[in-house]
C-alpha positions in Angstrom: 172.5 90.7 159.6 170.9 93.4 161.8 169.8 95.5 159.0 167.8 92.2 157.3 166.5 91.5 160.8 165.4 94.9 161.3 164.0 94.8 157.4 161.9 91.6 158.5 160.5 93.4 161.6 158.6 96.0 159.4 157.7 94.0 157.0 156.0 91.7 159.9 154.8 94.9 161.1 153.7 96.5 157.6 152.0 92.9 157.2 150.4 93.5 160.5 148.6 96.6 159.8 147.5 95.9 156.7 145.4 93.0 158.3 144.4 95.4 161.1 143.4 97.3 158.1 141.3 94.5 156.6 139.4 93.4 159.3 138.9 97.0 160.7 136.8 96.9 156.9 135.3 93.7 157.3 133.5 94.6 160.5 132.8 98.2 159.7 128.7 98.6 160.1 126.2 101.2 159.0 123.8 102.9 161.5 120.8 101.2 162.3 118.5 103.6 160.4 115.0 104.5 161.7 113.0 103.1 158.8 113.7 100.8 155.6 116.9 101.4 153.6 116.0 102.7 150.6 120.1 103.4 149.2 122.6 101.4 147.6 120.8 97.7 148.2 124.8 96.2 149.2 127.2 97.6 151.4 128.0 97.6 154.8 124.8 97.0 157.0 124.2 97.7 160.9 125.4 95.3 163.4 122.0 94.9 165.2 118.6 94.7 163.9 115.5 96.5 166.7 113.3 93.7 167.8 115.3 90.8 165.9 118.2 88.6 166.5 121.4 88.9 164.4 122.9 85.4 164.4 125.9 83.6 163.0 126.5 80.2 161.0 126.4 78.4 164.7 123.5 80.2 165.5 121.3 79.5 162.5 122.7 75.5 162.7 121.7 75.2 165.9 117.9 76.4 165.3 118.2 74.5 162.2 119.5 71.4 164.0 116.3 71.9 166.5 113.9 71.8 163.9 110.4 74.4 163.7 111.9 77.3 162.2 111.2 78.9 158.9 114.1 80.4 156.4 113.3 82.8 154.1 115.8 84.3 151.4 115.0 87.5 150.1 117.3 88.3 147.4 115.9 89.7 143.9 115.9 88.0 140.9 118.6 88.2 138.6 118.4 90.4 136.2 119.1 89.9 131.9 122.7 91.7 131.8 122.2 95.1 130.5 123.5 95.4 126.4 122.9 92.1 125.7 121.1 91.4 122.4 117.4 91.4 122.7 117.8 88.0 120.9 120.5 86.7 122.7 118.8 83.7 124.9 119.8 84.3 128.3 119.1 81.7 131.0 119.9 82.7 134.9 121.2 80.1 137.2 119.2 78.5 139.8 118.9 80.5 143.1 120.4 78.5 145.7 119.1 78.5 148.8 119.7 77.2 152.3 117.4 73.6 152.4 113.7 74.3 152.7 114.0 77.8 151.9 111.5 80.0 150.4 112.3 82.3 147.9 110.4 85.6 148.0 112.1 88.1 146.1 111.3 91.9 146.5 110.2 91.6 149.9 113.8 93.2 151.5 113.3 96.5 148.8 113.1 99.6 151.1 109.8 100.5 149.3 107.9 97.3 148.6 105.3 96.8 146.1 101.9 96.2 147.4 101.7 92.6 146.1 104.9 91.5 146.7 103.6 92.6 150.8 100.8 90.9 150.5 102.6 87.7 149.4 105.0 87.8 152.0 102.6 88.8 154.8 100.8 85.6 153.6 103.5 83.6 153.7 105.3 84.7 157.0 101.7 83.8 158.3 101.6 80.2 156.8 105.2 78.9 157.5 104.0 80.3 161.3 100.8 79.1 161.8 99.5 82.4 162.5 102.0 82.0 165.9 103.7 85.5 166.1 106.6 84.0 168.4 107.3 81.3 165.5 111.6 81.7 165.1 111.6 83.4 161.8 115.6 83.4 159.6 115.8 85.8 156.8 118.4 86.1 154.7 119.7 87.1 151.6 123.6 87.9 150.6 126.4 89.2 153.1 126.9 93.0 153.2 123.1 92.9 151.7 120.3 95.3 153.0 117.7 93.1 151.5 117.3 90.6 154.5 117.7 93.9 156.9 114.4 95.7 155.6 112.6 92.3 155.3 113.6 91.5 159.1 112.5 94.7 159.8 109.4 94.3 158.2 108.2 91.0 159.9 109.3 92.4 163.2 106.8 95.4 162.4 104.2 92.7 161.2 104.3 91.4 165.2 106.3 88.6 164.8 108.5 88.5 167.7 111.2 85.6 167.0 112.8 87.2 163.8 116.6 86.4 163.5 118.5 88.0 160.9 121.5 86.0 159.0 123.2 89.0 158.1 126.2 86.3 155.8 123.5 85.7 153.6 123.6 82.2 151.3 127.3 82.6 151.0 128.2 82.6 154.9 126.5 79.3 154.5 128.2 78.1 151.5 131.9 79.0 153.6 130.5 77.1 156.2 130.3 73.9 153.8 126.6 73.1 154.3 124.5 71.9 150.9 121.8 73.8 149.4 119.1 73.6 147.4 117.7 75.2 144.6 113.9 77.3 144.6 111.2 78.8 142.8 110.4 82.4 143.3 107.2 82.9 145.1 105.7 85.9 143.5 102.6 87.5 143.3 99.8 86.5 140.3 100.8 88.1 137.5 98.4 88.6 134.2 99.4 85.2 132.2 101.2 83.2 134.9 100.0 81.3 137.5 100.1 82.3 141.0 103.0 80.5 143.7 
């Protein structure tokens, strides 16, 4: 009877540390580094932003409850899998988003393209009325630089409420809360028309 007891105690205990274990991974964060991350796009990310707010699901409900804020997802567009027939039709699912979202994709890359800047510099100034202490929430996915660099980068545009949802869409999904589904807002392209 002893030795099962005694069998049940490191078990408990070899249970124990393997959760220590798990979380210890869960909350590991990268360095803040000093400019845009430009390596592996997901990962773990820092645990504070330089002039923004990181915030949680409460957080971003609460300035979502109070209405005037903008949310912006920044993830990139899916890609066509790689070594699938040229002819092979391939249609990408809709990008949910959290509710009144926009969608601007490639503006979290580490090195953005000029038009894809000038899009979301545009935008940023639209959804804030040209206000640089408008609350700004980008996102993107959890363990995602994306939203990190595009933070960043409205923070170094002069905006001054930028809060960064580091869980990304699926911290939201967890959370239960709806979304909707967006367009990409891109720059004009040759043959399409601008968003």
């Amino acid at each position: 009877m002893l030795r099962i007891a005694g069998l049940c105690v490191l078990l408990a205990l070899g249970g124990a540390a393997e959760a220590q274990t798990a979380d210890t991974e869960e909350t590991s964060y990268a360095p803040e580094p000093e400019g845009y991350w430009t390596g592996p796009m997901n990962g773990p990310v820092p645990e504070t932003l330089t002039g923004a707010k990181v915030i949680d699901i409460v957080a971003l409900q609460t300035l979502l409850k109070h209405g005037n804020v903008a949310t912006i997802d920044v993830s990139n567009k899916p890609r066509r899998p790689e070594g699938l027939a040229k002819d092979s039709p391939w249609l990408p699912l809709p990008q949910q988003v959290i509710p009144g979202s926009l969608w601007i994709p490639g503006a979290g890359m580490g090195a953005i393209e000029p038009a894809v800047e000038v899009v979301f510099r545009k935008r940023l100034d639209t959804v804030s009325a040209s206000n640089p202490t408008f609350p700004i929430v980008i996102y993107c996915h959890e363990r995602c630089w994306l939203s990190y660099n595009a933070a960043k980068r409205a923070v170094s545009y002069g905006y001054r409420n930028v809060y960064w949802y580091r869980d990304g869409i699926e911290g939201w999904k967890a959370a239960g809360n709806p979304t909707d589904e967006a367009e990409p807002i891109e720059p004009k392209r040759a043959g399409k028309k601008a968003s």
